[in-house]
Steps between C-alpha positions, in 0.01 A plus 500: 500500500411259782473621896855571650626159644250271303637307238341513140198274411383430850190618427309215335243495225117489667334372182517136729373687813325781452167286551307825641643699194381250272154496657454850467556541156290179432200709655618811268474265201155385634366835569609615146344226365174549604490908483618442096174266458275750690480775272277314174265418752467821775484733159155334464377581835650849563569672165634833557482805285865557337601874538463756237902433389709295535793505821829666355717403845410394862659493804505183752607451852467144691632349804477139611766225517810346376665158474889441520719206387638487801728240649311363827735214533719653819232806628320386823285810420495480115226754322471504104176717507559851522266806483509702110394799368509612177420812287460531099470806263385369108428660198301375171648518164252324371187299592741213523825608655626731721782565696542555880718571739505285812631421878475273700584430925519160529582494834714301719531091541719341847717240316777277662847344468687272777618833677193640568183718321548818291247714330456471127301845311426579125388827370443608135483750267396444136365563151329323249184379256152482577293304342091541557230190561143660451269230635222731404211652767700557843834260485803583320878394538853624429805257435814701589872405352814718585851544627543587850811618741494306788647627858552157702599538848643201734515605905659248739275464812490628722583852347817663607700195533604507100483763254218532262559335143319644204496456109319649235481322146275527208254201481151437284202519705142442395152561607130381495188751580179357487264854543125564623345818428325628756463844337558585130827635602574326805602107529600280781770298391693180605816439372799234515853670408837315544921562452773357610760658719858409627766577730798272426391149465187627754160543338289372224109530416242706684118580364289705731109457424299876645183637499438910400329736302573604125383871413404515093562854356 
């Protein structure tokens, strides 16, 4: 439901102003790009031993940064980057898919309407497949599908002067990890993950790109 004493659908779309959102996944995409071409040719210049059996599960942690759709049009102090953390436990069935169990901080964006800012979060929990890219020698990846519950929370600024909104719903989220093993059991990983999350007519996208560590067991 929207704020107390806002009417519905003030909150406006960014997809035709969220410029700095926009540029930030465009340097995602690029940075993707060029770490999915790196493998065929790094292999050839640091091969690395693969260890004695294969990884049955592995546990990652990252941190890094998030980008909203937020609504900048009316915030004299609009933010759509937000700090995220996130935290995965996976399991292989099979060289080729796994499962995993996943969550996710995405922290918290400053949006805007015509009465003033509020504070827009997403967190998740979720489960779903894994499935394995072995680049051979020291890179690997993981392409992650699921189903996620989503806590969205919506605070008018400043705090205190209007109760705290919140809504939880059950949206698809997805994931990219493109690994580097440093150790035969131990990768550093950077990954891409993204939901969606609502309260009322409030909310829509968010992908948080981090940097962490993936321990191979």
């Amino acid at each position: 439901m929207s704020p107390p004493g806002r009417p519905k659908g003030e909150y406006r779309s960014a997809q035709h102003e969220g410029a700095p959102v926009n540029r930030f996944r465009l340097r995602v995409a690029l940075v993707l790009a060029v770490l999915a071409a790196a493998p065929a040719a790094w292999a050839q210049v640091m091969p690395m031993p693969p260890p004695a059996t294969a990884p049955r599960a592995y546990l990652s942690v990252g941190i890094g940064g998030s980008a909203y759709e937020a609504d900048c049009a009316y915030s004299h102090q609009c933010d759509s980057i937000g700090g995220a953390g996130r935290a995965a436990l996976g399991l292989f069935l099979m060289p080729w898919l796994g499962l995993e169990v996943a969550a996710a901080d995405f922290g918290k964006s400053r949006i805007g309407d015509r009465y003033g800012d509020a504070e827009f979060g997403v967190r998740m929990v979720g489960v779903g497949i894994v499935l394995p890219v072995d680049y051979g020698a020291r890179f690997n990846g993981l392409l992650r599908l699921g189903v996620a519950s989503v806590r969205s929370t919506l605070q008018v600024l400043p705090a205190g002067t209007a109760p705290q909104s919140s809504s939880t719903s059950a949206e698809g989220y997805y994931g990219l990890t493109m690994g580097y093993m440093l150790m035969p059991q131990l990768a550093l990983e950077l990954s891409l993950d993204g939901t969606r999350g609502y309260v009322g007519q409030v909310g829509g996208r968010v992908d948080a790109l981090t940097v962490g560590l993936s321990l191979r067991f």
